[in-house]
Structures are given as structure tokens and as C-alpha cells.
N, C-alpha and C positions, 0 to 999 in steps of 0.2 A: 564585451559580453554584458548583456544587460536582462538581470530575473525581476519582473515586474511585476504587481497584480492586473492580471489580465480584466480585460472588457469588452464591449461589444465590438471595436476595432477591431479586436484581434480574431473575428469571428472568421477571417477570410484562412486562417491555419487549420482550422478544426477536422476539416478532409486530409491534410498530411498528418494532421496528431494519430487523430486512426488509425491509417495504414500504417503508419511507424509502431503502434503498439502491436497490430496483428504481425505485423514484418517481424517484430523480436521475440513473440510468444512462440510463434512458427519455427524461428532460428533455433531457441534453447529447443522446444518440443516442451513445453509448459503451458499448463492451462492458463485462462488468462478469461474475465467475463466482459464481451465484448461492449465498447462503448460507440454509439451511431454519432456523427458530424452535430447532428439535432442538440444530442443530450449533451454534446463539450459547450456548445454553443449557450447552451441556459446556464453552464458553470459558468461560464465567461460575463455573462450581461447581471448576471448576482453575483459579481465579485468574490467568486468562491473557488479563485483558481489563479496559479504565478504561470506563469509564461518566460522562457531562454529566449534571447533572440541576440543575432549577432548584423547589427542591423537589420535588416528587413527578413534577415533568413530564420529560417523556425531551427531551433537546437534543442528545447525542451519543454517539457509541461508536467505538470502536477494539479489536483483539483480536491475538494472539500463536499464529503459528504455529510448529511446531519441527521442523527437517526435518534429515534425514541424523545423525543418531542426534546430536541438539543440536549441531551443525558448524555450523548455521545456523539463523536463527529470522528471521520475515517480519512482521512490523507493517502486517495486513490489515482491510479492512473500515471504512477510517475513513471516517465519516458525521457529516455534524451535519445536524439537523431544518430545514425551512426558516424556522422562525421563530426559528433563533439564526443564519443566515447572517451574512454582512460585519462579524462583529464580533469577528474574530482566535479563535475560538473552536477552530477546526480545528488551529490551531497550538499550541493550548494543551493539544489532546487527543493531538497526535501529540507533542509533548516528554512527556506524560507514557508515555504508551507506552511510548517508545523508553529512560526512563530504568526502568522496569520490566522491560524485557527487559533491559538490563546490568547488572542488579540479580539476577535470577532465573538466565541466562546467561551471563554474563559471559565465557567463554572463547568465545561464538559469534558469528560474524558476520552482522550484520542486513542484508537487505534485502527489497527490495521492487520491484513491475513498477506501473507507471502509464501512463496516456496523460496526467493531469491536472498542466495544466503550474504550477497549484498546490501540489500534491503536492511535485513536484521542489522548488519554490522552498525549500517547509519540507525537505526532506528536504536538501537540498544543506548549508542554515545550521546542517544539527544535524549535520555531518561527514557524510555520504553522498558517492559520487561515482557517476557512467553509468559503469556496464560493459556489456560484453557479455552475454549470456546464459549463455555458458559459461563465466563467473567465480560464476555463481549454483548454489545447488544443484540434482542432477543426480538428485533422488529423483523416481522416474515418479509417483507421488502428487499431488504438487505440480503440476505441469504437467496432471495428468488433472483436476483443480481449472477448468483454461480450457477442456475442453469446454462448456459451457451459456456461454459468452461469446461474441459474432454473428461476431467476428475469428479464431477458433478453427482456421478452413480454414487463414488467412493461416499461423498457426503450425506446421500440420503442412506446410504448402507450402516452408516453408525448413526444415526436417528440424529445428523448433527454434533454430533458431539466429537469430530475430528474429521479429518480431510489432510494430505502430502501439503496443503499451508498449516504454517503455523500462526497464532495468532499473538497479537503480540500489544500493549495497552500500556498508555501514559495517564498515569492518575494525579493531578497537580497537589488534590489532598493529601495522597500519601506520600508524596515526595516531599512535602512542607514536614510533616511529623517527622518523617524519618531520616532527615538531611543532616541532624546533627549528630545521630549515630553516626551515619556512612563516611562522617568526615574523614575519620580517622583507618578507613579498612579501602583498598585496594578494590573494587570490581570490574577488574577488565572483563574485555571483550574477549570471549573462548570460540573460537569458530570452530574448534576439534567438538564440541561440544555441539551447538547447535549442526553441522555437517554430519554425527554421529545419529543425532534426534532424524533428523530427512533420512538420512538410511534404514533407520527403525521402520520407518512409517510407508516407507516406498517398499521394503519387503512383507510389511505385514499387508498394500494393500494392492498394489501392483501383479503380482501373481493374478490374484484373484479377480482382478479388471479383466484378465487375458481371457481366463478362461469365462467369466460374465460376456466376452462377446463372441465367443467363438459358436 
């Protein structure tokens, strides 16, 4: 198995990255903002995207967005095929990722919006923390990205300011200040904790989806 930064070779996957992302948003019943062949394909030839492959075969993908003039950049779209599941492979695509974009950006702050309490787990261990949304970028682009996502109302119903994702944001400034407090103190990973927050947030807005389309 081989995670590589992708290129314009690799343009000939971009029709199966797709369908594999629509295929597993469909599976869970999760929103998810749809990405067209076109738009994998400009990640790919701007080197803003790793690619799985287990010789010729597609296993996974991950890709780099960059918003509010490089102030931030968002580690979107990560997918693995279902025939490389359960086998750490996800975690191996988003450490690459996220070490590409410190590498490419380094003065920018990463994050990202999930509902996958997955997601969170890798994103926490690679220095991530839950913020709010309003610690995230504030460029309309980005947000106009979760119209085509089923949760989309939820988000303009709180003016923005929360949505069933959580947002979640790696700051390299604050983690340089504050690395030699945390040496000494324990902060694992609590999934009862983040699994508790998605339950919050699915009751206060989920009801209220129901009856918005009835």
C-alpha cells in the first residue's frame, strides 16, 4: 500500500473517489457536501491531495482546501474504499494529509467539520481540538460548500453558528506555547464525551428537520 501526493496521473480515480464518497454518506445516512470528478481533479494537478493505492487500485483519498487568503486550510474529503476498511488505513491517510498541509502552509491553521466520531478520534491524536464555528474560517465559499449536505437547513437555522458537525481546529501557535504545560498532564481521547456532544445536538436539531419538511 502506497499514500502518495497525488497528481495529474492520478486524474483517471477521480470518478471512483466520488461515487465512493456518495456510497458511504448514503451507507451511514450523513450529510456529506458533494464533490464533482472536475473539482478532485484541480486537487490532484495543484498537489493539494494524498492518494491509497494498492497498485493500480484506488483504496483512498484525502485533499487540502485553503480559505481566507491561506489563514486556514481544511483536510476534506477523506475516504477509504470499502475494501481497505478496518485496517488503520484512514488514519494513515489523514496523518499524511495533515503533515502536507504544515509542510505547504505552515503559518495556517487546519481544520475541519465532521459528524464522524472517527474522524474526531484521528483528528484529536494529531493535535486538533472542538471549537466552535466561529473560531473557524469565516469565508462565505466555504460554508456555501454545505449547501448539497441533507443538514444544510439545520445550519442556516442557527445563523451559522452550529450544525450535527462538529468543528474541530489545529493551531501550530497554540500548540508551540502550550506544549510545555501539557507535558506533564494526560489528555486522552474521551469518545463518551464527544458521542454525548452528537447526541446533544441530534436531539436539539433533528426533531425539528422532521417537522421543517413535513
Amino acid at each position: 500500500m502506497k499514500i502518495v501526493v497525488a497528481n495529474k496521473s492520478h486524474s483517471k480515480y477521480a470518478t471512483i473517489i466520488c461515487e465512493t464518497m456518495a456510497e458511504s454518506a448514503k451507507v451511514r445516512g450523513t450529510g456529506i457536501a458533494k464533490r464533482t470528478p472536475e473539482y478532485v481533479i484541480t486537487k490532484m494537478e495543484n498537489s493539494n491531495a494524498v492518494i491509497a493505492l494498492e497498485g493500480d487500485k484506488f483504496a483512498g483519498f484525502c485533499y487540502i482546501e485553503v480559505w481566507s487568503h491561506e489563514k486556514f486550510v481544511a483536510n476534506s474529503g477523506l475516504i477509504v474504499h470499502p475494501d481497505y476498511r478496518n485496517m488503520g488505513l484512514a488514519k494513515r491517510i489523514k496523518k499524511e494529509i495533515f503533515n502536507l498541509s504544515r509542510e505547504k502552509f505552515p503559518k495556517a491553521k487546519i481544520f475541519g467539520i465532521t459528524t464522524g466520531l472517527a474522524v474526531m478520534k484521528i483528528n484529536y491524536e494529531l493535535g486538533y481540538k472542538p471549537v466552535t464555528f466561529s473560531e473557524l474560517t469565516d469565508d462565505p465559499t466555504f460554508w456555501k460548500g454545505c449547501q448539497t449536505c441533507k443538514n444544510y437547513d439545520i445550519l442556516q437555522r442557527t445563523e451559522q453558528k452550529m450544525c450535527l458537525c462538529t468543528g474541530m481546529l489545529y493551531d501550530s501557535e497554540i500548540k508551540k506555547t502550550k506544549k510545555n504545560k501539557q507535558a506533564s498532564h494526560d489528555h486522552s481521547y474521551d469518545k463518551k464525551v464527544l458521542q454525548r456532544l452528537k447526541n446533544i445536538k441530534q436531539h436539539l436539531f433533528l426533531p425539528k428537520e422532521k417537522e421543517h419538511k413535513k
